[in-house]
N, C-alpha and C positions, 0 to 999 in steps of 0.2 A: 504494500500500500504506500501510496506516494507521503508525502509532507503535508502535501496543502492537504490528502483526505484525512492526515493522520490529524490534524489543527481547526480542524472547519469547525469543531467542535468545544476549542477551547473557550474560555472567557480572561479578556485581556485584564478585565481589572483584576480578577480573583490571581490570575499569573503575575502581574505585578505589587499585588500585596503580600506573596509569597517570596516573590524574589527579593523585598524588601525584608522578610523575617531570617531568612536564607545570608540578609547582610551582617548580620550582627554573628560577631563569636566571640569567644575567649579570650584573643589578642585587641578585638576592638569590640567591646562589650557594650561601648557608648556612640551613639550616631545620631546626627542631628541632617535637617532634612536638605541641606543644599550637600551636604555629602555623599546623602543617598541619590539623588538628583544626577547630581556630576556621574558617580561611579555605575549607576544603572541606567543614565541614558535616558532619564524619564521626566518630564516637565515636572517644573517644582511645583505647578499649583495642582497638579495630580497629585505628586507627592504629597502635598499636605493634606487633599484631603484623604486619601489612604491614611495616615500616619493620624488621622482624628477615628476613621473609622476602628484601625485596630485598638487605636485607645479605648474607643467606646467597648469596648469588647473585648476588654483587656489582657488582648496577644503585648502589648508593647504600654508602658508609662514613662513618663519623665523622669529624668535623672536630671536633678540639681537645676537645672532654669527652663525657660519655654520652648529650646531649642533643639534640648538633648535628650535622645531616648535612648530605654537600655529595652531588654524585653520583660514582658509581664507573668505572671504564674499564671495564664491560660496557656502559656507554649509550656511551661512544668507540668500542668494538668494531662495536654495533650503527651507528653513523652510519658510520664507514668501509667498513662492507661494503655501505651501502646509495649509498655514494658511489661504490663500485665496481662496483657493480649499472647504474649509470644510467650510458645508451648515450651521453646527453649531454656525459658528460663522457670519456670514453673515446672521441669521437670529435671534439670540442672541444677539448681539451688542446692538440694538437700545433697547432691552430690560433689558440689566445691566445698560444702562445708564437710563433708566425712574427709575428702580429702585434707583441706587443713588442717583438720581434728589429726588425720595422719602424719603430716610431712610437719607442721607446725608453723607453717608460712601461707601468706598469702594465698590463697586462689583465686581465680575470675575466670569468668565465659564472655567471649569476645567474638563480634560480627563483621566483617567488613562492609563498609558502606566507599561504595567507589573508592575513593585513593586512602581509607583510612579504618583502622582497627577501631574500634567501639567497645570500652567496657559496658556490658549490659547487667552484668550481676555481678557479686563479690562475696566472696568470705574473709572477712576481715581475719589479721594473724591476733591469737590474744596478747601479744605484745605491742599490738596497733602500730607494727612496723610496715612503712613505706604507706602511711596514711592518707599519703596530699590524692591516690589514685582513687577517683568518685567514681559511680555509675554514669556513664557521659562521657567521660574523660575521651579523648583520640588519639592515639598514636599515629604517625607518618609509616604507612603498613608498609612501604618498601626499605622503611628503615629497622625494621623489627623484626625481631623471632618471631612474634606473635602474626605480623603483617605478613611473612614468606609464608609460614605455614596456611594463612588464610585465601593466598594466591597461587595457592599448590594447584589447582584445576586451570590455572589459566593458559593458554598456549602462548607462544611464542609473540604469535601474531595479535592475540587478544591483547598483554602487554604494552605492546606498541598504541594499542588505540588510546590505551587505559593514561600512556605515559608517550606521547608523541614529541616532549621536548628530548632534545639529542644530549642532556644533561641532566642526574639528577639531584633532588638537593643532598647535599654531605655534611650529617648531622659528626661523623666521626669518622677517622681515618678507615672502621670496617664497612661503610656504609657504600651500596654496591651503588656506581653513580651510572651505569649505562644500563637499559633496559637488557640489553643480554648478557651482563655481570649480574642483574638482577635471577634473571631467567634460572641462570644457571647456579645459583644460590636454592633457589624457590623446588629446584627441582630435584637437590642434593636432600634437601630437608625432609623432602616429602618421600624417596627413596629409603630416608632414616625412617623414618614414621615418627619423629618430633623435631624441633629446634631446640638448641640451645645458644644463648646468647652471656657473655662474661663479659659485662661491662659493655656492649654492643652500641647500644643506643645512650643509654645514663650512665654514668660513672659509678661507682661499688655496687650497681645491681646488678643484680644476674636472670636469665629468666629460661626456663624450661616450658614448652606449648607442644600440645599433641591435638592433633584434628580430631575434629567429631563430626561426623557425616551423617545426612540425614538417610530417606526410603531409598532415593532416587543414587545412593552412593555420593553425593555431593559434597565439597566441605562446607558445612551451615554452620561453624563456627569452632573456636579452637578451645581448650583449657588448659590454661596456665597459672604454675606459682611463681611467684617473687622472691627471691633470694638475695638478702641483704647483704650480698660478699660482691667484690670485684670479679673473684673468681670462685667457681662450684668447688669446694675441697673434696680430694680424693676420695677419702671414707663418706662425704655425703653422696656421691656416688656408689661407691662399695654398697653400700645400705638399700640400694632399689632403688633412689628416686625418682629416677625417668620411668623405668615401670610403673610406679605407682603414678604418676600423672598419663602416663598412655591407657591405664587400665583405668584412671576415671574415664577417661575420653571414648575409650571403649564400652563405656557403662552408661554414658549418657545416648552414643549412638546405639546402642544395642535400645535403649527406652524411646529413639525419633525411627525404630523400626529399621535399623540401618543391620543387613547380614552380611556378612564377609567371610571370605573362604577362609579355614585355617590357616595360621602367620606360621612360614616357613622360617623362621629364626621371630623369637622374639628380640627388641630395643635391648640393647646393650650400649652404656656408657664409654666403651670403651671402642666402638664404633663412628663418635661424634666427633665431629670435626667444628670444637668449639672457639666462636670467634668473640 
């Protein structure tokens, strides 16, 4: 189907007051409306009146004078019901938390959304170590353990669509900066059946991620723990830990109906090629 039939259908305003909630993040949490104007291309006196309407409606409010808005707790609203919504995490849950109960760290279940990891649930460590990571939180997926193992399905060519600049960003000296330094990362991992990352993306973290695949064999999401060291020590690998995060992974797939043939070697530490 063409464009124009796939559009005919759209509505301009409801698209451009999305595009507007779509402007605001983490790094610019504050926007006022000749900014949004400028960077969206959209006449200012539209802009304002969208930027009254989400008010009335309180997707977005003011922040500090008449000019500057941040967004409102009907877009909280809207993400907690949509986090309530997914079967992922309602069947998940009780499984990052046995795992922290087991390894004693962090866990979380994580989605990709286009170029970016999504924490969607957590088990917090009871030493509330590596706290600042919310439900929300994004990580740059082609910078991360958790991001490779979430793009393990993507081919070569999908890649490129995904990441068409001829550079990527370089969060750290491991961080693969050409889409086929990525590729062939994304492909090593998933050949492991987890990542792991020492100090990868953040400095004294460390992070181990096993896929979790839904009916369809897919990866609909990874689970990872958090490991408060630069680097994984020996004995805490001696100990299982990668198994014990691939066998949640495999508990949460075995529960989204996902069946796999018997694993011809199980995940051995001593197999990884940690960066």
């Amino acid at each position: 189907m063409s464009n124009d039939n796939d559009n005919k259908y759209s509505v301009p305003g409801l698209e451009r007051g999305l595009r507007i909630l779509m402007a605001f993040s983490a790094r610019e949490p504050v926007l006022n409306g000749a900014d949004l104007a400028r960077r969206l291309d959209i006449p200012r006196s539209t802009v304002f009146r969208l930027l009254q309407t989400l008010e009335s409606e309180g997707f977005i409010e003011k922040a500090g004078d008449e000019r500057n808005y941040r967004l409102g707790v009907a877009v909280l609203r809207l993400g907690f019901e949509y986090l309530n919504s997914l079967e992922l995490t309602d069947l998940g849950t009780p499984v990052i938390e046995k795992l922290r109960d087991q390894t004693g760290f962090s866990s979380h279940i994580l989605i990709l959304d286009q170029r970016d990891a999504v924490f969607v649930a957590k088990a917090a460590s009871r030493e509330l170590v590596f706290g600042s990571v919310r439900v929300g939180t994004r990580l740059p997926a082609h910078a991360t353990a958790v991001g490779h193992m979430l793009l393990g399905d993507y081919s070569l060519d999908a890649l490129r669509k995904l990441y068409p600049e001829r550079k990527l960003d370089a969060f750290t000296t491991y961080t693969p900066t050409t889409v086929e330094a990525l590729y062939k990362v994304v492909q090593e991992d998933v050949a492991r059946g987890y990542s792991m990352s020492q100090a990868f993306f953040e400095q004294n973290i460390s992070t181990i991620a096993a896929p979790v695949r839904n009916h369809l064999g897919e990866i609909a999401a990874v689970i990872s723990v958090t490991i408060p060291q630069a680097r994984v020590e020996a004995d805490l690998l001696a100990s299982g830990l990668v198994e014990t995060v691939v066998n949640a992974a495999d508990e949460l797939s075995h529960k989204l109906n996902y069946r796999a043939n018997p694993r011809s070697s199980s995940a051995s530490p001593a197999a990884s090629t940690a960066r």
